[in-house]
N, C-alpha and C positions, 0 to 999 in steps of 0.2 A: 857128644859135645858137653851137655850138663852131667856131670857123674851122678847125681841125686837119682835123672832120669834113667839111667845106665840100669839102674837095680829094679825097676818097674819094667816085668816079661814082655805078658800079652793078655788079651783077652778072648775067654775061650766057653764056650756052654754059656755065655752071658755070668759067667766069673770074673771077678776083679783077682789077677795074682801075681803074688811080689816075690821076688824072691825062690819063686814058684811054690810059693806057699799060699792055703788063702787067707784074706785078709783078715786081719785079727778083729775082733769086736769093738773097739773103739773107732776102726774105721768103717766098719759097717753100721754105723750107728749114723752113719751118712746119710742111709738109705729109711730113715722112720719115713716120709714125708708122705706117701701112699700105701704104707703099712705094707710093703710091696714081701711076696711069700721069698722066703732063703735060694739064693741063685737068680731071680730076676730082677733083671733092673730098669729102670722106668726113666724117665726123660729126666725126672727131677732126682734121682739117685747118680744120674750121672754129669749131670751140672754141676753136683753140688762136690764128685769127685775130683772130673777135672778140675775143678775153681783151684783145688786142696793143691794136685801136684802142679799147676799152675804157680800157684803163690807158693810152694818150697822150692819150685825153681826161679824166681824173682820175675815171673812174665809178670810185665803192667796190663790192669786193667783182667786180675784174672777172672774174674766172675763175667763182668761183660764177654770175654774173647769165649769162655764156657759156654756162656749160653745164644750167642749169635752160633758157635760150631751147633749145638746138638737143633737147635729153632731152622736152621739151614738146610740140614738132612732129616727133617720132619716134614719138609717144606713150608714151612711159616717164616713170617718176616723181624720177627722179635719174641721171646722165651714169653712175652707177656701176651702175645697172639694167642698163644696156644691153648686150647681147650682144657677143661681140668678132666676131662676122658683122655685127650691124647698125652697128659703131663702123668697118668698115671695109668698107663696102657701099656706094658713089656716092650722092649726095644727087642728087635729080631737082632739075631745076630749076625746081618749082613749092615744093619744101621749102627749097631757096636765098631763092626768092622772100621766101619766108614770116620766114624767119628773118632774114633781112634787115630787111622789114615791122616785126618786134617787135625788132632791134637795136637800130634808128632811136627806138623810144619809148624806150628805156633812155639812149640817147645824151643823149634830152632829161629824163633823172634823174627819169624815172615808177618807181616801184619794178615788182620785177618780178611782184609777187602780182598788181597791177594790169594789168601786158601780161599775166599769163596766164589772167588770169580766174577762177585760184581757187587756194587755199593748204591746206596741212594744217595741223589745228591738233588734239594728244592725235590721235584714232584717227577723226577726223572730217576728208572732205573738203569744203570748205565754198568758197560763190560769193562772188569779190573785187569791188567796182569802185568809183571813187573817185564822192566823196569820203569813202564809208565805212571808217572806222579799221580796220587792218589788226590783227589781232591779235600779239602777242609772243609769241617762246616762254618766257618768265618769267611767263605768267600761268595756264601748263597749273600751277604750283607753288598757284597761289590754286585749282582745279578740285582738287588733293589736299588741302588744309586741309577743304574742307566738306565731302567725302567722307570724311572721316577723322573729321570732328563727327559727322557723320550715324552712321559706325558705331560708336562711342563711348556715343553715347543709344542706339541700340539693343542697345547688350550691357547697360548699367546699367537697362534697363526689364527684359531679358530676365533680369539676376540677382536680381531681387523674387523674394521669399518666392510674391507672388498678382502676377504679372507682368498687367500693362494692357497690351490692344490698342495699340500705338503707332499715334496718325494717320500717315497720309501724312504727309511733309514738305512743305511749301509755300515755294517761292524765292521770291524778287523777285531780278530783277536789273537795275538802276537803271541806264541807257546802253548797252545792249546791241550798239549796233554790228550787228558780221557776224551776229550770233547764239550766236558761239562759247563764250561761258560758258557761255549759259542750255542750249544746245542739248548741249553736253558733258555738264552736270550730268544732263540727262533720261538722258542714255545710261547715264552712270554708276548714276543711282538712278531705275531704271526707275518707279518706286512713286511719286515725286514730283509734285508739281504745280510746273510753272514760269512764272512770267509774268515779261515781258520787256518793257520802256520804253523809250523814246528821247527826246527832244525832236527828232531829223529824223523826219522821213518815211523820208529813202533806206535811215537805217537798219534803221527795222521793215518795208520792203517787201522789204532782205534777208535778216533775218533769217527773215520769213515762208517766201521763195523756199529759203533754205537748211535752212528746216525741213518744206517736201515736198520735196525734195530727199533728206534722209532718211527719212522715212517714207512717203511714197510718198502716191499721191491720195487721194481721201476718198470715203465717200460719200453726203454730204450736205451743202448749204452752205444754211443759214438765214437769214435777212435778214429785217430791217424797216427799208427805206432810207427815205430822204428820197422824198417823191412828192407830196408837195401839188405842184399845179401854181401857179406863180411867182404868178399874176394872183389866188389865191386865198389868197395868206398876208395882203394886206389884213385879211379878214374874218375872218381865225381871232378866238377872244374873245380880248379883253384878257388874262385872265391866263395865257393862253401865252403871246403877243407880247411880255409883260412881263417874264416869266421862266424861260420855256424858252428852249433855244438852238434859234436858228431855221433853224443850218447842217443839223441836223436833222432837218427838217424839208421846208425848201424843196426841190425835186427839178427845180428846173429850166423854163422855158417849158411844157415837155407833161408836166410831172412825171417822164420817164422818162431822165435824165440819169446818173442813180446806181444804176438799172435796168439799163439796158444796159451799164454798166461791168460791173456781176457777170455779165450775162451775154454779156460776150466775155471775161470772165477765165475764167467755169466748166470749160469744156471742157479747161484744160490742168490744173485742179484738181481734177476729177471723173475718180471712176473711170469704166469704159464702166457702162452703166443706170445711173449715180449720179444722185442728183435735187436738183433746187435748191427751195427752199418761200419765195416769197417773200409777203410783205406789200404791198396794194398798193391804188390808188385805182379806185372802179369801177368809173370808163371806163380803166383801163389793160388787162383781160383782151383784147381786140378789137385792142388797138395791140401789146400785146405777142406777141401770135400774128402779125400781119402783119408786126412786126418782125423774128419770127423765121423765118417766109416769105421776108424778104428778106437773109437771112444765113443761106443753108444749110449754106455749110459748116461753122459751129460744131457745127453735128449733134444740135440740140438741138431736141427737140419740144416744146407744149406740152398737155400729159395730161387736167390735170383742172385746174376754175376751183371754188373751195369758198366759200358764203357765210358770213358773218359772225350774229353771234346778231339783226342786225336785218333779214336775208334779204338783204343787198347782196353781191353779186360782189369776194371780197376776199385769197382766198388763193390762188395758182398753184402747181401743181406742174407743175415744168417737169422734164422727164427727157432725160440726154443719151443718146444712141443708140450702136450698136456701130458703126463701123467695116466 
């Protein structure tokens, strides 16, 4: 894409080579910053490379996007984290590799929250990946207005004569993206209720991810999925078909299409013994235990099959197991 780039090989023995030559003395003159011996290169010889082909290919902001890639795969949070051992400690050449790896997407003007897979945003670290909106830092300033409203009504309830129970607050936050509002605000006002909207998908599937991410597993996932089996939503009566939604509903050829999605996602959502209670059709208790016979390692057993108020087989508790 950049021709500039095109003429820069690879890196190889912890060599810099162009052209497949190695680099001439004025580019290695890159590398004084820890007197680092001929062929190694050190955190701060290769900050200070990329920054170079960086800025001869017009990436903005090339010294910051250099030094978040190599502080990233060091595992530090900022190039000014780093140790002055580890900023002049030989880079292996599998962390050569790597930074190399994530230069090359920056070369092609991915931002860098997206090469690294996640951003800070207030006091939260949170999961990036396109094409979900990256948060600004001019929007943690919107996260102190309603925290600042919020405690505002609660000193003016608290200054009454006969002071009211204040409800919980209740957000909406309309396009949520990463999750970063909605999921700030809960931190901030722990007491709150937050419900979070998209029109994408990718974005409430990360906001979801970035909100056990924070809080950690659960233990209990509830469901009443889709599971009519497909051959049988003909006959449902007329005024479902009419005017319910029948995405719903429908579950698929064997009805268990929306079934077994909860249950290959449960196990990274469930604590260990946490239990899933699902809703289901009555020939599903027999398919869903042989389902789960053939997917052991999810780790999930199924406990107990509970009937419905007409004596049909209709509720499962399926429980994941310890490790």
């Amino acid at each position: 894409m950049v021709t500039v780039w095109k003429t820069l090989d690879i890196w190889s023995q912890g060599l810099l080579w162009a052209h497949l030559q190695i680099l001439s003395p004025k580019e290695l003159s890159l590398r004084q910053s820890c007197s680092a011996r001929p062929g190694v290169m050190t955190a701060t010889d290769v900050v200070n490379y990329w920054q170079k082909v960086f800025e001869t290919n017009g990436i903005p902001e090339a010294r910051e996007s250099s030094e978040y890639i190599v502080s990233f795969v060091l595992g530090a949070k900022t190039f000014q984290s780093l140790s002055s051992k580890s900023l002049c400690t030989p880079l292996t050449v599998a962390q050569q590799e790597q930074i190399q790896q994530l230069s090359n997407k920056r070369l092609e003007r991915m931002p860098v929250q997206y090469i690294l897979g996640e951003w800070d945003f207030q006091d939260l670290t949170l999961k990036m990946r396109p094409p979900v909106f990256i948060p600004r830092p001019e929007t943690e300033d919107l996260i102190s207005l309603v925290v600042e409203e919020e405690s505002l009504m609660y000193k003016k309830n608290s200054g009454l004569c006969f002071p009211v129970s204040a409800p919980h607050p209740v957000i909406l936050e309309i396009g949520c993206g990463s999750g970063a509002i909605a999921l700030s605000l809960l931190c901030k006002l722990p007491q709150s209720r937050v419900i979070a909207m998209d029109k994408e998908e990718a974005a409430v599937d990360l906001t979801r991810e970035n909100q056990l991410l924070l809080w950690g597993p659960v233990d209990f996932i509830v469901s009443n999925p889709p599971y009519v089996f497909h051959e049988d939503m003909a006959s449902l009566d007329a005024e479902i078909l009419r005017y319910e939604d029948l995405d719903a509903l429908d579950g698929g050829d064997d009805g268990m299409r929306v079934i077994e999605t909860i249950l290959v996602l449960a196990p990274s959502l469930l604590k260990d013994s946490g239990s899933v209670f699902l809703e289901v059709d009555p020939r599903h208790p027999n398919m869903v235990k042989d389902w789960l016979q053939a997917h052991p390692n999810l780790l999930l057993v199924l406990r107990a099959v509970h009937k419905d108020f007409c004596g049909k087989p209709r509720f499962l508790h399926i429980q994941k197991q310890s490790r």
